[in-house]
C-alpha positions in Angstrom: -33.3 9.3 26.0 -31.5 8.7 23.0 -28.7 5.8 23.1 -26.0 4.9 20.8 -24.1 1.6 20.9 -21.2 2.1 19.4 -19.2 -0.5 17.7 -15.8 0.7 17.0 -12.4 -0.6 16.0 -10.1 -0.5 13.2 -11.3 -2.3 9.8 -11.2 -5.5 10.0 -11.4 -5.9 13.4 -14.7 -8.1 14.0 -17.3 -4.9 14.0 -20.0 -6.1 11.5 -20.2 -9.5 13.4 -20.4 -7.8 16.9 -23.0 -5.2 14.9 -25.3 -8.8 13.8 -24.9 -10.3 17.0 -26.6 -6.8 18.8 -28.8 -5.9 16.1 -30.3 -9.0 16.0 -30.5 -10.3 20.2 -31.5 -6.6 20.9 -33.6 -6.3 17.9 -31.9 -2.7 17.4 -31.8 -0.9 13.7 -28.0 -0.7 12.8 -26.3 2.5 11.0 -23.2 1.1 9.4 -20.3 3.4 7.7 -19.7 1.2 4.9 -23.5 0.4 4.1 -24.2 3.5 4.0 -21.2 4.8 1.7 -20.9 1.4 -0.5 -23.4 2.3 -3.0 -21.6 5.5 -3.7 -19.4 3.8 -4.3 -20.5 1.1 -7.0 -21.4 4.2 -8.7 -18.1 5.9 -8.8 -16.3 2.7 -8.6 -13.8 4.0 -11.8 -12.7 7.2 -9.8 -12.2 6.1 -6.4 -8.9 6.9 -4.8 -8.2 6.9 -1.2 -8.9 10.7 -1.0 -12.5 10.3 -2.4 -13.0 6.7 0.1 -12.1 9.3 2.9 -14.7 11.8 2.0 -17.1 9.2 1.6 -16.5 8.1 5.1 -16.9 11.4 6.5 -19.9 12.1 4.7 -21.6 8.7 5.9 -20.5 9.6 9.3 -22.3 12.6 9.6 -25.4 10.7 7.6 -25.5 8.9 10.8 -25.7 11.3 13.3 -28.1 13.1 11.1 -30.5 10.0 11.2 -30.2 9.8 14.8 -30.6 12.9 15.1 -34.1 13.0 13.2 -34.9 9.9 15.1 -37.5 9.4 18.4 -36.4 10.8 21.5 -36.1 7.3 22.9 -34.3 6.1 20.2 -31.6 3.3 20.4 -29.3 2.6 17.6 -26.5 0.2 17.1 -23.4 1.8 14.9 -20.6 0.4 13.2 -17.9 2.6 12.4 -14.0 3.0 12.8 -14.8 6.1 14.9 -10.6 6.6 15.6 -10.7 7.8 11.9 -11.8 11.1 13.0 -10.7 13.5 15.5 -12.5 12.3 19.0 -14.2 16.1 19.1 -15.9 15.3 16.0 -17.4 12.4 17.5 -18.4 14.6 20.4 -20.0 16.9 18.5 -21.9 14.6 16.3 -23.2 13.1 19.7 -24.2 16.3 20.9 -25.6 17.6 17.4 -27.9 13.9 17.2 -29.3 14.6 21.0 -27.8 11.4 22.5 -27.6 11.5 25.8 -25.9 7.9 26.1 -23.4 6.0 24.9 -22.3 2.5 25.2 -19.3 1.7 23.2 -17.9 -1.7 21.7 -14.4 -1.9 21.4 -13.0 -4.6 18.8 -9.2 -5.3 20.2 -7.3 -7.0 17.3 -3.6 -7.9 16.7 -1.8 -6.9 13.8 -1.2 -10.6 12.6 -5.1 -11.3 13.1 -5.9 -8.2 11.3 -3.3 -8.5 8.7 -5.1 -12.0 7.8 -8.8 -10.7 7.8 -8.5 -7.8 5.5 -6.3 -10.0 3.2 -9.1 -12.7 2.8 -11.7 -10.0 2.4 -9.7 -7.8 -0.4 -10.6 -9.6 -3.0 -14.7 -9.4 -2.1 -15.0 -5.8 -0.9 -16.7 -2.8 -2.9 -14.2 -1.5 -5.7 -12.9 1.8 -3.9 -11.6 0.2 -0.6 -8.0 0.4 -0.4 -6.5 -3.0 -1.3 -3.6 -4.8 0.2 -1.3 -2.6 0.1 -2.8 -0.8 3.2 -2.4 -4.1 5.2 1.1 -2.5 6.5 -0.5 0.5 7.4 -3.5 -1.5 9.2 -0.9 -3.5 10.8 0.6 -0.6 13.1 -2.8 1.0 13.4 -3.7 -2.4 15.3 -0.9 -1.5 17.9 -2.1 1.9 18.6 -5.4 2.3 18.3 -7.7 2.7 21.5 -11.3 3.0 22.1 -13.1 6.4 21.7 -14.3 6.0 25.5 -16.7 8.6 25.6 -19.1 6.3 27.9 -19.4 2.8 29.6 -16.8 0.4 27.3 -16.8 -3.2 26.8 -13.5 -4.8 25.2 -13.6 -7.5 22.7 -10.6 -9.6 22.2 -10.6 -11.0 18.8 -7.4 -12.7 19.2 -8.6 -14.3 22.5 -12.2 -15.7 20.3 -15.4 -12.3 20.9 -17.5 -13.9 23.4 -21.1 -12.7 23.0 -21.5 -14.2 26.3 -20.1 -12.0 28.2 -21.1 -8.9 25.6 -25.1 -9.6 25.9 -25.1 -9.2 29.4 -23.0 -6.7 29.8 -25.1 -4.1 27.0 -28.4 -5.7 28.7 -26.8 -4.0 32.2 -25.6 -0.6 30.5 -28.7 -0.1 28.2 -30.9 0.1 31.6 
């Protein structure tokens, strides 16, 4: 049975250190948005707008799916991804299209203040092509709204409150079974 582990919430929200901390307790491979669709973008890094970042980002999301779905049957992967960027039947259909038959998702709760301070700080080292500061606003209410995909067991991270692993490891061990 194919599993996903699904490590969502909005940029900036703690997802590539929950991502490590799985990948590497679980020994898991890990298909990551922004890993995938950076090196498109160091090549186009003179043309990228937000319009083109978006495509990108849809065109890495279904690169995903489409290596899961060419994966084992008993495949587990661990995948990091702002999955409320795209309508939630998208994300159904993906998971349907891939053949998994479970999901386990990671939800990174973040305050707008916290999140406000994290994409700031990381701005200035990102891939050329990611919007800049002047999306921090936008980020800001996106942190008050946004809610996990819940389309199996969930597990909610507090950032603000300190991500304890503790609690996380067991929890995935549990659901994973």
């Amino acid at each position: 049975m194919k599993k996903l582990i699904l490590v969502n919430g909005i940029p900036a929200s703690g997802k590539s250190s929950v991502t490590k901390t799985l990948s590497e307790y679980f020994n898991l491979p890990v298909l990551s948005i922004d890993e995938i669709k950076e090196p498109f973008m160091v090549q186009f890094a003179d043309v990228i707008d937000r319009p083109l970042n978006r495509k990108l980002g849809y065109a890495a999301y279904e690169a995903m799916f489409n290596i899961v779905k060419g994966s084992p049957p008993d495949a587990v992967f661990v995948m990091d991804a702002w999955f409320g960027f795209r309508d939630k039947t998208i994300l159904t259909d993906y998971l349907t299209m891939s053949g998994c038959e479970k999901t386990l998702e990671i939800w990174n709760q973040v305050s707008p203040a916290l999140v406000a301070e994290r994409y700031k700080q990381r701005c200035h080292c990102r891939v050329k092509g990611h919007p800049g500061e002047e999306y921090i606003p936008e980020l800001m209410t996106l942190a008050e709204k946004a809610q996990p995909m819940a389309l199996g067991d969930v597990f909610t991270l507090n950032h603000d409150r300190g991500s304890n692993s503790a609690d996380l490891i067991p929890w995935v061990e549990k659901h994973l079974n």
